[in-house]
C-alpha positions as CSV (number, residue, x, y, z in Angstrom):
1,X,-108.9,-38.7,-67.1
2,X,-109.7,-40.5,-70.5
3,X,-108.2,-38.7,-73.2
4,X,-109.7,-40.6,-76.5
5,X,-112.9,-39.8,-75.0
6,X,-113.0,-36.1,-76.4
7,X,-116.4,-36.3,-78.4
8,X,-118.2,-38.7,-76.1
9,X,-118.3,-36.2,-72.6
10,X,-120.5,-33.4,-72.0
11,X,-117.4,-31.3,-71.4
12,X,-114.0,-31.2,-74.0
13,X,-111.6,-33.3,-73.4
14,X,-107.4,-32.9,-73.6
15,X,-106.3,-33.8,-77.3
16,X,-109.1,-35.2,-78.9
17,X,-108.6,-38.0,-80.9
18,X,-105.6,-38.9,-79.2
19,X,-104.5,-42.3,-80.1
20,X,-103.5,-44.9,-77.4
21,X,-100.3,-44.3,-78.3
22,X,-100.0,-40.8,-77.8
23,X,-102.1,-41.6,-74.6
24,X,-99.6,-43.8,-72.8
25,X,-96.8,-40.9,-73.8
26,X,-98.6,-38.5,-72.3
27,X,-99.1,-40.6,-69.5
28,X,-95.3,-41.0,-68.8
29,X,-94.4,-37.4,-69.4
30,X,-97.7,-36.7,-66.5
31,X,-96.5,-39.3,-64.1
32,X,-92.4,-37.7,-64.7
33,X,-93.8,-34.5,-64.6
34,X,-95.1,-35.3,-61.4
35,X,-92.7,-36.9,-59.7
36,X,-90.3,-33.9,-60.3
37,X,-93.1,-31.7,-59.0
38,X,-93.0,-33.4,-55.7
39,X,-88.8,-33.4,-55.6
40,X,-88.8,-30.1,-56.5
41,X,-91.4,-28.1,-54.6
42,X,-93.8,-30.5,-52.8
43,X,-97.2,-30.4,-52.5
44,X,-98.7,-27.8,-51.8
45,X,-101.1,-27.6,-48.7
46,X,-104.7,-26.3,-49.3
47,X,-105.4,-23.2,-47.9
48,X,-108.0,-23.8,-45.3
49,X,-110.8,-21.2,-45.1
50,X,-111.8,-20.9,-41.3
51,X,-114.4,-22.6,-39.7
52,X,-117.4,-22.2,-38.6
53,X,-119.5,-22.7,-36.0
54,X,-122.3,-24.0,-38.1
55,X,-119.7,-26.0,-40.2
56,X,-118.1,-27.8,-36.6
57,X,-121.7,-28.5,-35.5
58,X,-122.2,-29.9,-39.3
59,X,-119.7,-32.9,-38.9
60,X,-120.9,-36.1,-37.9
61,X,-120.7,-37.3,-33.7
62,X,-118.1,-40.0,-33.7
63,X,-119.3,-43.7,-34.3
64,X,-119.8,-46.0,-36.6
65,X,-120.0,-45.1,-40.4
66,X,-121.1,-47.0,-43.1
67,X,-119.1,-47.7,-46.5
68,X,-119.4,-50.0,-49.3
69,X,-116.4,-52.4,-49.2
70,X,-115.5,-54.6,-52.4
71,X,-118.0,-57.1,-52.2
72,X,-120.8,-54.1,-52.7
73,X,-121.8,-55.3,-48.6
74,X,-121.9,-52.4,-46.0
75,X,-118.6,-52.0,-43.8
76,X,-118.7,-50.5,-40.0
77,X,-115.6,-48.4,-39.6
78,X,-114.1,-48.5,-35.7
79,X,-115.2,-45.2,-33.7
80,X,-111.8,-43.9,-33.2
81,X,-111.3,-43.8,-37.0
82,X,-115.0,-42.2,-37.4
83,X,-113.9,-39.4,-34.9
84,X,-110.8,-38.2,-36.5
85,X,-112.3,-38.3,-40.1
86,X,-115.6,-36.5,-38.6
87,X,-112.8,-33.9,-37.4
88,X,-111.3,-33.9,-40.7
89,X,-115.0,-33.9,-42.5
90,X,-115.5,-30.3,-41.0
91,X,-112.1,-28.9,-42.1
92,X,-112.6,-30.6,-46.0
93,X,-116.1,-29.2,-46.0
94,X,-114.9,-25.4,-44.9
95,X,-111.7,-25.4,-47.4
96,X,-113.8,-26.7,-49.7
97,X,-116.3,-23.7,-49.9
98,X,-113.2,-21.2,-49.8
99,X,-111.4,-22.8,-52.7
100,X,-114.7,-23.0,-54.7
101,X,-114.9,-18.9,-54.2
102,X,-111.3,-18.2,-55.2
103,X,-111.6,-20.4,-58.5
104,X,-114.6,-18.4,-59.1
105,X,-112.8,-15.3,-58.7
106,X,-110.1,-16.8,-61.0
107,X,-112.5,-17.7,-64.0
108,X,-114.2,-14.1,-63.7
109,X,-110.7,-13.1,-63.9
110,X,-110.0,-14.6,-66.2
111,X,-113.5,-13.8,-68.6
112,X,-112.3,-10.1,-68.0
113,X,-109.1,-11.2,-69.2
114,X,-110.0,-12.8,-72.6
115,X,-113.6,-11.8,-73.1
116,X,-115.0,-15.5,-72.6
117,X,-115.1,-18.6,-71.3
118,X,-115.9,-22.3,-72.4
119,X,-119.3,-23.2,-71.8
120,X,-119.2,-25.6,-69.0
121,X,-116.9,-22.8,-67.1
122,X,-120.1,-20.7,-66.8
123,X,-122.2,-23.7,-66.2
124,X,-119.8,-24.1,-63.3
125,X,-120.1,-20.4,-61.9
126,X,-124.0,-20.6,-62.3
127,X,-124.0,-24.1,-59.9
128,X,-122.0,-21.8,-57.8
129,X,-124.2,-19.1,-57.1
130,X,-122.8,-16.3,-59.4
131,X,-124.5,-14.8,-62.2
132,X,-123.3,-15.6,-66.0
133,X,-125.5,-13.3,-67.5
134,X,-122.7,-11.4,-68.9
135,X,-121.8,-10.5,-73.0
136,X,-118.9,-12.9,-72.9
137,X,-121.8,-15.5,-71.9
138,X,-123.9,-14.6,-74.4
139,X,-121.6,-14.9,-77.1
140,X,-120.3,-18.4,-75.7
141,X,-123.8,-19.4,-75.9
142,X,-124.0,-17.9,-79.6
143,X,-120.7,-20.0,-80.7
144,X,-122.3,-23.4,-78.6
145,X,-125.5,-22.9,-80.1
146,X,-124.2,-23.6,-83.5
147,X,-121.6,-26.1,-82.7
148,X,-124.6,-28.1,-81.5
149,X,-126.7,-27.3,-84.5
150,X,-123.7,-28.2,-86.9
151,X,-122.3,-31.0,-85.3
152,X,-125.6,-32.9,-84.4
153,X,-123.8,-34.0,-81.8
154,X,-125.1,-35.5,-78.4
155,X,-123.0,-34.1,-76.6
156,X,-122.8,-30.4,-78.2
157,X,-126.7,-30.3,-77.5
158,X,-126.5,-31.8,-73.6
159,X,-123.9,-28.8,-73.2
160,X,-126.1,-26.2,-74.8
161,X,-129.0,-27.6,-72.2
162,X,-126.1,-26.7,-69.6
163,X,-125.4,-23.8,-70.8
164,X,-128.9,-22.5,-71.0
165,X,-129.9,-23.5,-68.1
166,X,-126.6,-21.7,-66.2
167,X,-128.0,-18.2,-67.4
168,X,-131.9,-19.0,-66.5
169,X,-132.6,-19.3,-70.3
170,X,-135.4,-22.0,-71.3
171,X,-133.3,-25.0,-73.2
172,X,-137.5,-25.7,-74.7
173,X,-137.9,-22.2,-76.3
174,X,-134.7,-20.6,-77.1
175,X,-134.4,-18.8,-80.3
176,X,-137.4,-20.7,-82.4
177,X,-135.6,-24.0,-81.4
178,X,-137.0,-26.7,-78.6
179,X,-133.9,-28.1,-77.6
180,X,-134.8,-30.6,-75.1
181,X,-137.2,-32.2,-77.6
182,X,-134.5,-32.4,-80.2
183,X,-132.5,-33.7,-77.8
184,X,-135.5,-36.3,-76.7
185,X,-135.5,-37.4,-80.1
186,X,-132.4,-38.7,-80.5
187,X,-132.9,-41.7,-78.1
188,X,-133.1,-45.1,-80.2
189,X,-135.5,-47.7,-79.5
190,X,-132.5,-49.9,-77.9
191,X,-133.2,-46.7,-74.8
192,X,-129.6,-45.3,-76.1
193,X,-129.4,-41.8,-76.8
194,X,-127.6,-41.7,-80.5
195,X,-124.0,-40.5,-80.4
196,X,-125.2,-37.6,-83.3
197,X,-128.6,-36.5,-84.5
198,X,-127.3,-36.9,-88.5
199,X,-125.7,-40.5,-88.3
200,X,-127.0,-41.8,-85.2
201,X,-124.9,-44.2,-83.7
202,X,-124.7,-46.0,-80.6
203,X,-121.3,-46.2,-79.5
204,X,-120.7,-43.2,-76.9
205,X,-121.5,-44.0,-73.2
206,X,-121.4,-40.4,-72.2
207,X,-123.2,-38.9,-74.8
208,X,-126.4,-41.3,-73.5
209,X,-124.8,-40.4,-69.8
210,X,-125.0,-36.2,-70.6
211,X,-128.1,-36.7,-72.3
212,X,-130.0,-37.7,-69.3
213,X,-128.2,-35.7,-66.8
214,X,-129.3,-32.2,-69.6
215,X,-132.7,-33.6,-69.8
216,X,-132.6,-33.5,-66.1
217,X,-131.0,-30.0,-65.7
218,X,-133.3,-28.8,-68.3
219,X,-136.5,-30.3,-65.9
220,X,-138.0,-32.2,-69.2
221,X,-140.2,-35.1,-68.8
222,X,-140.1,-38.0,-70.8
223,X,-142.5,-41.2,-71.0
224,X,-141.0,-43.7,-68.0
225,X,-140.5,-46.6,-70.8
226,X,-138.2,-44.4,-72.4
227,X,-136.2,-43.5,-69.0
228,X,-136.2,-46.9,-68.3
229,X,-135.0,-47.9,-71.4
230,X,-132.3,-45.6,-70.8
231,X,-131.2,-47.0,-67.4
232,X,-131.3,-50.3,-68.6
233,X,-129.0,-49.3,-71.8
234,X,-126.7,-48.0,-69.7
235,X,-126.6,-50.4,-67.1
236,X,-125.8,-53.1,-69.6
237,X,-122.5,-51.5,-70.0
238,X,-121.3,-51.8,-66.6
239,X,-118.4,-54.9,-65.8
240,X,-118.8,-56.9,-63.4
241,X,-116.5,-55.3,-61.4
242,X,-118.4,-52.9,-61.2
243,X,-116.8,-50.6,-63.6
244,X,-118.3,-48.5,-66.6
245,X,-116.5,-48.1,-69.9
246,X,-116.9,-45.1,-72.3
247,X,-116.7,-46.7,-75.6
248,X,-119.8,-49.4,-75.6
249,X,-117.8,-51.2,-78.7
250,X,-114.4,-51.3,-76.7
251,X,-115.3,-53.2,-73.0
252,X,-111.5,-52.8,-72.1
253,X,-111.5,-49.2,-72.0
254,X,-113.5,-48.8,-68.5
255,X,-112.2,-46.1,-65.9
256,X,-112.7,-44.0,-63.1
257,X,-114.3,-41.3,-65.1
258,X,-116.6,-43.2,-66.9
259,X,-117.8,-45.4,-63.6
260,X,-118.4,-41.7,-61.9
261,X,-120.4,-40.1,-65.0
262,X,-122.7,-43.6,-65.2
263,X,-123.1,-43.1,-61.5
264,X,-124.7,-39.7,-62.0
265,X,-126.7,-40.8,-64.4
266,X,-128.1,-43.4,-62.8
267,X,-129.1,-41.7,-59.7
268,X,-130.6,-38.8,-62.0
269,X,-132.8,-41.4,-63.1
270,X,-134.5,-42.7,-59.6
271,X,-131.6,-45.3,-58.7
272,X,-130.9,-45.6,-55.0
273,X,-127.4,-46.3,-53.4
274,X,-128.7,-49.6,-52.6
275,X,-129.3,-50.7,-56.0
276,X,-126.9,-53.8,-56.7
277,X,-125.4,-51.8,-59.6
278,X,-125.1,-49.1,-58.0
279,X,-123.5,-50.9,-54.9
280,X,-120.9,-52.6,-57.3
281,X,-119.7,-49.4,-58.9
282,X,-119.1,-47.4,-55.7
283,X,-117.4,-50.4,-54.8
284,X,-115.1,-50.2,-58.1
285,X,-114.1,-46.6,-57.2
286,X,-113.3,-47.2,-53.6
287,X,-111.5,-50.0,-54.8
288,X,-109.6,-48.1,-57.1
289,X,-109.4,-44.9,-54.6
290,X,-105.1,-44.2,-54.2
291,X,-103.2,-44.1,-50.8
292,X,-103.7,-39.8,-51.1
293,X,-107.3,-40.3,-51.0
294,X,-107.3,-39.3,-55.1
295,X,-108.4,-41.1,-58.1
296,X,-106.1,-41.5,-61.6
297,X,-106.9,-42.5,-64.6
298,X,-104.9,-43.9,-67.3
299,X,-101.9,-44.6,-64.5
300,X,-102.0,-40.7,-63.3
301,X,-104.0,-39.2,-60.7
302,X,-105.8,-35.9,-61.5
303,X,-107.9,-33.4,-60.6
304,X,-110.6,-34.3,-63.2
305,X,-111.3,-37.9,-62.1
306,X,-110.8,-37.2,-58.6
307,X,-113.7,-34.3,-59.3
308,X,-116.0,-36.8,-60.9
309,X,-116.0,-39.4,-58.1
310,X,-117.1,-36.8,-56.2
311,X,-119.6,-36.0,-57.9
312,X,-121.4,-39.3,-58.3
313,X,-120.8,-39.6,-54.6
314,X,-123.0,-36.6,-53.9
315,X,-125.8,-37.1,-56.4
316,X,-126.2,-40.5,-54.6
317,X,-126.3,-39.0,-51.0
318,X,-122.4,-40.9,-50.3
319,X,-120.4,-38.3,-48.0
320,X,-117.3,-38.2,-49.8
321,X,-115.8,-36.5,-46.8
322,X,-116.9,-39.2,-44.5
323,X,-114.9,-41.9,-42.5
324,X,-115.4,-44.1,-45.9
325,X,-113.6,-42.7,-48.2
326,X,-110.5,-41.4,-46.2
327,X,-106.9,-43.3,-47.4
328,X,-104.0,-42.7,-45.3
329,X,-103.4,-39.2,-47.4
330,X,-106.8,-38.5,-46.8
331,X,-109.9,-38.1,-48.7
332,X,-111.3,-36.8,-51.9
333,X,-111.6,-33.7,-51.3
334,X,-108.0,-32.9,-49.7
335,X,-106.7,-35.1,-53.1
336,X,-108.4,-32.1,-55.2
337,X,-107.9,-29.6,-53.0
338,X,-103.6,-30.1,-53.7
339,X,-104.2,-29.2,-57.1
340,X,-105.7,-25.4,-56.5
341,X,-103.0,-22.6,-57.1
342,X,-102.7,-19.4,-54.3
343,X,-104.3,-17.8,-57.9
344,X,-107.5,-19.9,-56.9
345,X,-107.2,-21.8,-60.5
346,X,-106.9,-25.4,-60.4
347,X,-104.0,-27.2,-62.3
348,X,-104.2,-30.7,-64.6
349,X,-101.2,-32.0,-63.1
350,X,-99.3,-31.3,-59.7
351,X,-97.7,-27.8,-60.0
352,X,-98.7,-27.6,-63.5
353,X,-100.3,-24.4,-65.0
354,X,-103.5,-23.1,-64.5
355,X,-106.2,-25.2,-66.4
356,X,-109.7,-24.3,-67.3
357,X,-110.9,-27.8,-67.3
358,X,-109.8,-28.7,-63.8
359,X,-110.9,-25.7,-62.8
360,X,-114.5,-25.6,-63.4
361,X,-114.8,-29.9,-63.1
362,X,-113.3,-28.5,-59.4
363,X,-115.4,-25.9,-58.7
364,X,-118.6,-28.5,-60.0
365,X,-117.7,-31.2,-57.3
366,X,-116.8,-28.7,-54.6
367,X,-120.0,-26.8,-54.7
368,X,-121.6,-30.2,-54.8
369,X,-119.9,-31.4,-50.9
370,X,-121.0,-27.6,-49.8
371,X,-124.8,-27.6,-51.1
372,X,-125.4,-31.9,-50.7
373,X,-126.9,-31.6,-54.0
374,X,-124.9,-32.9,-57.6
375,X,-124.6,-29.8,-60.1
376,X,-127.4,-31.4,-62.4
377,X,-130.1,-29.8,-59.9
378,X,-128.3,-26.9,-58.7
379,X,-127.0,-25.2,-62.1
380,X,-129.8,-23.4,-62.7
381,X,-129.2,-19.6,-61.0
382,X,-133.0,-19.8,-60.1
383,X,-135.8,-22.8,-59.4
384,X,-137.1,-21.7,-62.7
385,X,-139.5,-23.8,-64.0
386,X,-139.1,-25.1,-67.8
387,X,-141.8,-25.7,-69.8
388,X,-142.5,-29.8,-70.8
389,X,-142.5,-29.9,-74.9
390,X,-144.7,-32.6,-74.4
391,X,-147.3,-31.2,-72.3
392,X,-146.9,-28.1,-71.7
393,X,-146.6,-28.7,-67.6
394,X,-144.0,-26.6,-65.8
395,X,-141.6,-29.4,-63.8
396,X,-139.4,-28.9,-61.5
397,X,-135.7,-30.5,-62.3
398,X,-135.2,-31.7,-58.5
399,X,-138.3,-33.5,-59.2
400,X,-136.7,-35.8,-61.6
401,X,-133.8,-36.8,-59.4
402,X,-135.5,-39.4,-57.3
403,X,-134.0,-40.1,-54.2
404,X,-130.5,-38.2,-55.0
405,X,-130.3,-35.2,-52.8
């Protein structure tokens, strides 16, 4: 995951403001700390939850399955290969739903522990199934709430949408405060979404990226000249390699991370996986998929990235357990899936602690294979309807998601 991008995501980064020099230590000391990992103890097998019969029916009769190869073109993959990852697209989807319901257990655990927990670990439980509603969520939502208002930042008021919306609380009425329309008002003519509500500022990919995917959580509509604005703003940053970058005035800086969050956003705002930009960045992450079936960023591979591919694979309707995405080591989800404790909590590096972050970006994408729908739609505990600033006309978030499922 990119470190230096602390203030730009809609969830906190590792050492913010880290410079690249501190970056490429930490990288060494993950990719050492890894390596001695393995040596030491190995890695550790998911536990797989049995399956069921609804689940073995579930995976795919053996055939051909499509993929996008590097030139963004369709790729058949032999039947053979097609059976055994349909065989293994059952398993992944059933360990997959258990390890999403012990990291649940380990963050309510964990709440009951220390009283609270960051924002986008409720937002996590909520997309889930479970509910927040409790006094450690309220006073999370107390502390985010004026982050956002202090701050101005993008990204503070995306995660208070989030938030919000995880306990069935109305992001267009809370408190005397509309925050979708202040959030709606922070988009520029260029179609950007400024990187604070004070300075402005147009520099942050992912606060534009957590902007839309909040504004589509939160259900709010917004004139189509504006949403196409910001799909064209965002679009403009991609490579051509396919690739997305998270600092718009630094092009070297593109990664996994950032390809997966643009992704989202995109398909939140009506793009379909045969769009040629979207094509070209699913192409870019397969291309940069590792032999384990993972994803690294920034020379390590880690739970977080490995989460967010996921994640964009979903909201576009990819299977990321299919034929397609399965390296020798397998796919995607058995990558993550090596980084969950027996304590349920998932771990930044390979036998490494328990983390927060990985464990709620984990529980995110899981939930996301199970349900076939990304988080951005499913957060909400209830289809609550939230109220349009504009014009007053109750709309349903999955509404806004075009042809995502």
């Amino acid at each position: 995951m990119n470190r230096q991008a602390s203030a730009a995501a809609g969830w906190p980064r590792r050492a913010p403001g880290m410079t690249p020099v501190k970056n490429q230590a930490y990288v060494w000391m993950t990719v050492l700390t890894m390596v001695l990992s393995t040596l030491l103890w190995g890695i550790q097998p998911a536990i797989a939850a049995p399956q069921t019969t609804a689940e073995a029916s579930g995976a795919k009769a053996a055939g051909a399955v499509s993929g996008i190869n590097g030139a963004g073109a369709l790729r058949s993959v032999d039947a053979a290969a097609a059976s055994r990852a349909n065989a293994v697209d059952a398993v992944s989807r059933a360990n997959a739903a258990g390890a999403v319901s012990r990291a649940c257990e380990n963050l309510i655990a964990k709440e009951r522990q220390e009283g609270a927990l960051s924002s986008w670990a409720y937002v996590a439980l909520s997309a889930a199934g479970r509910d927040v509603r409790t006094a450690g969520y309220n006073r999370t939502v107390s502390t985010q709430s004026t982050q956002a208002a202090e701050t101005g930042d993008a990204s503070d008021t995306a995660t208070l949408i989030f938030l919000l919306r995880a306990g069935g609380k109305n992001p267009a009425d809370y408190e005397g405060r509309n925050i979708v329309q202040e959030l709606l008002a922070m988009q520029s003519p260029s179609g950007k979404f400024a990187d604070n509500r004070f300075d402005g500022g147009e520099r942050l990919v992912n606060a534009h990226i957590w902007a839309i995917l909040s504004l589509t959580a939160a259900g709010a509509e917004w004139p189509a000249e504006s949403k196409e604005k910001a799909r064209q703003w965002l679009q403009d940053q991609q490579h051509a390699d396919g690739s997305f970058h998270w600092d718009s005035q630094n092009r070297t800086m593109a990664d996994v991370d950032s390809t997966g969050m643009a992704l989202m956003a995109l398909a939140a705002l009506g793009e379909t996986a045969d769009r040629p930009a979207v094509q070209r960045a699913v192409a870019y992450l397969q291309s940069t998929q590792e032999p384990s079936g993972g994803f690294a960023s920034w020379g390590a591979e880690n739970p977080e990235s490995i989460a967010m591919v996921i994640n964009a694979l979903s909201a576009l309707g990819h299977d990321p357990a299919s034929a397609a995405w399965h390296q020798s080591g397998g796919g995607p989800i058995d990558a993550l899936l090596r980084f969950q404790r027996q304590d349920g909590a998932f771990t930044h590096v390979s036998g490494g602690n328990a983390d927060e972050m990985a464990t709620f970006q984990a529980i995110l994408a899981l939930r996301a294979v199970c349900d076939g729908k990304p988080f951005f739609v499913t957060v909400a505990p209830t289809p609550v309807k939230t109220v349009n600033p504009a014009s007053q006309q109750a709309v349903s978030p999955a509404t806004l998601l075009g042809a995502a499922p």
